[in-house]
C-alpha positions in Angstrom: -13.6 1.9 -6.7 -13.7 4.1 -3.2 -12.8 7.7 -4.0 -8.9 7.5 -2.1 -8.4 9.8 0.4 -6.0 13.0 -1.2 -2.8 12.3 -2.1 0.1 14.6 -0.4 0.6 17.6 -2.0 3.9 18.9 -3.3 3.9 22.0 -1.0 2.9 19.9 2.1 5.4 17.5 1.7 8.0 20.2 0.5 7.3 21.8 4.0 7.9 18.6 5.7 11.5 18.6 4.1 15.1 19.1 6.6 16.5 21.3 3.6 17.1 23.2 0.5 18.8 20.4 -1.1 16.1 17.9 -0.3 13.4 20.5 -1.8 15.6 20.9 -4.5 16.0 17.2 -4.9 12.3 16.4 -4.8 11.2 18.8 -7.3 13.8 17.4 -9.3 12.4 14.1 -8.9 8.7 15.3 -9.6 9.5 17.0 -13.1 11.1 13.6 -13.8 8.1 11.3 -12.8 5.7 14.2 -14.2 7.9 13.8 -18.0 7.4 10.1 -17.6 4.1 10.4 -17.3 3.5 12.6 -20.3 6.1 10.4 -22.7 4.5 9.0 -25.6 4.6 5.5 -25.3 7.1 3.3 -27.4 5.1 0.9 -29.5 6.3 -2.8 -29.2 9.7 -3.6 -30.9 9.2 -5.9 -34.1 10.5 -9.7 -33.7 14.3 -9.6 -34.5 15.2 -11.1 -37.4 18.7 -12.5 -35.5 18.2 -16.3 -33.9 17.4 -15.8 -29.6 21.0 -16.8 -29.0 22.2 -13.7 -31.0 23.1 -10.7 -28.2 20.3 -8.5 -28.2 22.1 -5.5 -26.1 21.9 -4.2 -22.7 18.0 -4.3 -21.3 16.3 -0.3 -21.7 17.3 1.5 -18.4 14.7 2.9 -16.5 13.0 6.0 -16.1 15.1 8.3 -14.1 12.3 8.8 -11.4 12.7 5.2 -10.5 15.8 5.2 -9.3 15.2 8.5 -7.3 12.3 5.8 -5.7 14.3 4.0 -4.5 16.9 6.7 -2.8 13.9 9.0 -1.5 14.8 7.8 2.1 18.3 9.2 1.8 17.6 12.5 0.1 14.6 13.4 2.5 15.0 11.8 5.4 12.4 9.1 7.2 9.7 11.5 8.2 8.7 12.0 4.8 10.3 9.4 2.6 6.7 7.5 2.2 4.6 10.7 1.3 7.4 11.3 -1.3 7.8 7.8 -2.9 4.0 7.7 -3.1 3.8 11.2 -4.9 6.7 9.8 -7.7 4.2 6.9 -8.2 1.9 8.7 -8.6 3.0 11.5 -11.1 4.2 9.1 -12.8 1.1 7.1 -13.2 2.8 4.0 -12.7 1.1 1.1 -14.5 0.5 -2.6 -12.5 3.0 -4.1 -13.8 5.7 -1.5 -12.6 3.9 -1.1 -9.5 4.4 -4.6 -9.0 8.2 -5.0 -10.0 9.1 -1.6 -7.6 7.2 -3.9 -4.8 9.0 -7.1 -5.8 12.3 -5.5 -5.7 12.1 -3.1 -3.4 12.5 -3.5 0.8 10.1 -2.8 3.1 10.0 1.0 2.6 10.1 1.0 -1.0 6.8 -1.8 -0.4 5.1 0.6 1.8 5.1 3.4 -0.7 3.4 1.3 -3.6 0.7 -0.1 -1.4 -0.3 3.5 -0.4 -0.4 5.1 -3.9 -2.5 1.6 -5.5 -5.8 3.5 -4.4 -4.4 6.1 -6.5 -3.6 4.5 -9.5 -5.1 1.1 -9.6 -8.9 0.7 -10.5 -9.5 -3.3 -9.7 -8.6 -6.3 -8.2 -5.4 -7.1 -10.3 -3.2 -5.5 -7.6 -4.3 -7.5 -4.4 -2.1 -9.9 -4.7 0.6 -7.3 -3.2 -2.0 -6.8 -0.5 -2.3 -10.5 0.2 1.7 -10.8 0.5 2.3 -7.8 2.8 -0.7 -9.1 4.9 1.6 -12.0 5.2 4.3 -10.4 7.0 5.1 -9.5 10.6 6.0 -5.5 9.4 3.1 -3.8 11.3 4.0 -0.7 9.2 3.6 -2.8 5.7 0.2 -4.4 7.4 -1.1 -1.1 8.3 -0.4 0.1 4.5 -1.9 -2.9 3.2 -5.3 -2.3 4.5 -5.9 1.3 3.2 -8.8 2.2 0.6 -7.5 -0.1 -1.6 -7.8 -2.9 0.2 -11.1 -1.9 1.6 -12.2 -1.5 -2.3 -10.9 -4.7 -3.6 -10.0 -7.3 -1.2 -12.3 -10.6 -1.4 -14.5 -10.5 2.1 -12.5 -13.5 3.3 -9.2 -12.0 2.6 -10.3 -8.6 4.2 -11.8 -10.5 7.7 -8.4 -12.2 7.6 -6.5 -9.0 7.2 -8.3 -7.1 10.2 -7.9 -10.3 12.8 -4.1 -9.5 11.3 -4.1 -6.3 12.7 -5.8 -7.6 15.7 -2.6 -9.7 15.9 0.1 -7.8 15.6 -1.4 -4.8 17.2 -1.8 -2.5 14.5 -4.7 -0.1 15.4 -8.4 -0.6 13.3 -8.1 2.8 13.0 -5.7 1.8 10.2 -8.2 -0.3 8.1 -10.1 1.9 5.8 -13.8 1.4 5.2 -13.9 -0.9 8.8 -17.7 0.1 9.3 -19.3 -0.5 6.1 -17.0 -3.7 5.2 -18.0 -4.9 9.4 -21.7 -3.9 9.0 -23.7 -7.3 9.4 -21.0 -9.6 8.4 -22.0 -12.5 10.1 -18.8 -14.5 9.4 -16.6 -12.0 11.0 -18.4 -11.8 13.8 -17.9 -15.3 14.3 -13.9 -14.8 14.2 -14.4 -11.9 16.1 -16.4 -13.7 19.0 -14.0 -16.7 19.3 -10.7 -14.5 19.7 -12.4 -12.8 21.9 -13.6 -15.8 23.5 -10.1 -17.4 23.7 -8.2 -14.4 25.2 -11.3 -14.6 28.0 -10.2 -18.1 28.5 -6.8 -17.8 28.5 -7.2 -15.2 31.1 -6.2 -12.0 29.0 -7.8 -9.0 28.0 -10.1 -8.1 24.7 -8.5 -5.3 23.4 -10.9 -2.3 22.9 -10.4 -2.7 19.0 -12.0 -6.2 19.1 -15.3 -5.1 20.8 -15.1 -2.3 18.2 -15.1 -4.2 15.7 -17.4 -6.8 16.8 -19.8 -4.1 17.6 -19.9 -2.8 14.4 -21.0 -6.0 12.8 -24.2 -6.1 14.5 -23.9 -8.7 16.9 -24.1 -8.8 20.8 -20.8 -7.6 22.9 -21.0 -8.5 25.9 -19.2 -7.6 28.8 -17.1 -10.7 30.9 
């Protein structure tokens, strides 16, 4: 896996805050994540010896970081509610599986936050599927967190030409997909898609943006000028 990029620290993001209550709030929120974290694990129940239809009691409740995951936004404001919600996830060491049910559940924000801290936290392909469903929306914020280190580490080489034409799209900047020049470098296939969007905006009479020839340039084949 590509070495992520470092994560947010407390004091930067502390600095970042509109208050003593939000400071006050987030460390809060940190010691909680950081006891999560640090909790020996529960090993599995044994089968009940009751029949399924027997009541088996209310579901376990969450660990108190999560719900403070999901109200970052209104404790610290939107400047720094995706630094913050990242950071949780990340002392917490949130496993797949709850990285996934925070991104199921949760709205764009809270969706944003996980696909930032997966390079963190994830070490394989078994979270690209979260990639491959923000790639699928119109959110240029949730595209431009979907193609960070972690997608640049794991996504197949046809999902990741497919997620920088998406960029190219919806006009989020390539400065946003991580690893662009090593994944671009003599990639014959994307500079195929790269050539015929280009070639189609020429036709159509509109301009190549300047990412496009970027992009096309760095796989190694021929930009020419109309």
């Amino acid at each position: 896996m590509l070495t992520p990029p470092p994560s947010p620290t407390r004091a930067d993001i502390a600095a970042r805050l509109p208050d003593d209550h939000a400071r006050a709030w987030f460390a809060e929120a940190l010691a909680d994540a950081g006891r999560a974290a640090t909790a020996p694990q529960a090993p599995p129940a044994a089968a009940p010896a009751t029949t399924p239809e027997a009541p088996t009691g209310p579901p376990p409740a969450h660990p108190a970081w999560q719900p403070s995951f999901v109200t970052a936004g209104r404790h610290c404001g939107p400047d720094t509610e995706d630094d913050v919600r990242a950071l949780l996830l990340i002392e917490a060491r949130a496993s797949t599986e709850t990285l996934t049910r925070l991104y199921r559940e949760g709205g764009a924000a809270e969706r944003r936050a996980v696909l930032l801290a997966l390079p963190f936290l994830v070490d394989g392909p078994q979270a690209t599927p979260l990639v491959d469903d923000a790639l699928r929306t119109h959110d240029t914020r949730l595209v431009a967190a979907a193609v960070g280190p972690y997608a640049a580490a794991h996504l197949a080489p046809h999902a990741w030409r497919h997620a920088v034409l998406k960029c190219l799209f919806t006009g989020v900047p390539l400065t946003a997909v991580a690893d662009l020049a090593r994944r671009a470098a003599a990639d014959a296939e994307l500079a195929r898609m790269l050539a015929a969007l280009a070639a189609e905006r020429t036709a159509a009479g509109r301009d190549v943006p300047r990412d496009l020839r970027h992009a096309l340039t760095l796989t190694g084949a021929p930009n020419e000028e109309p």
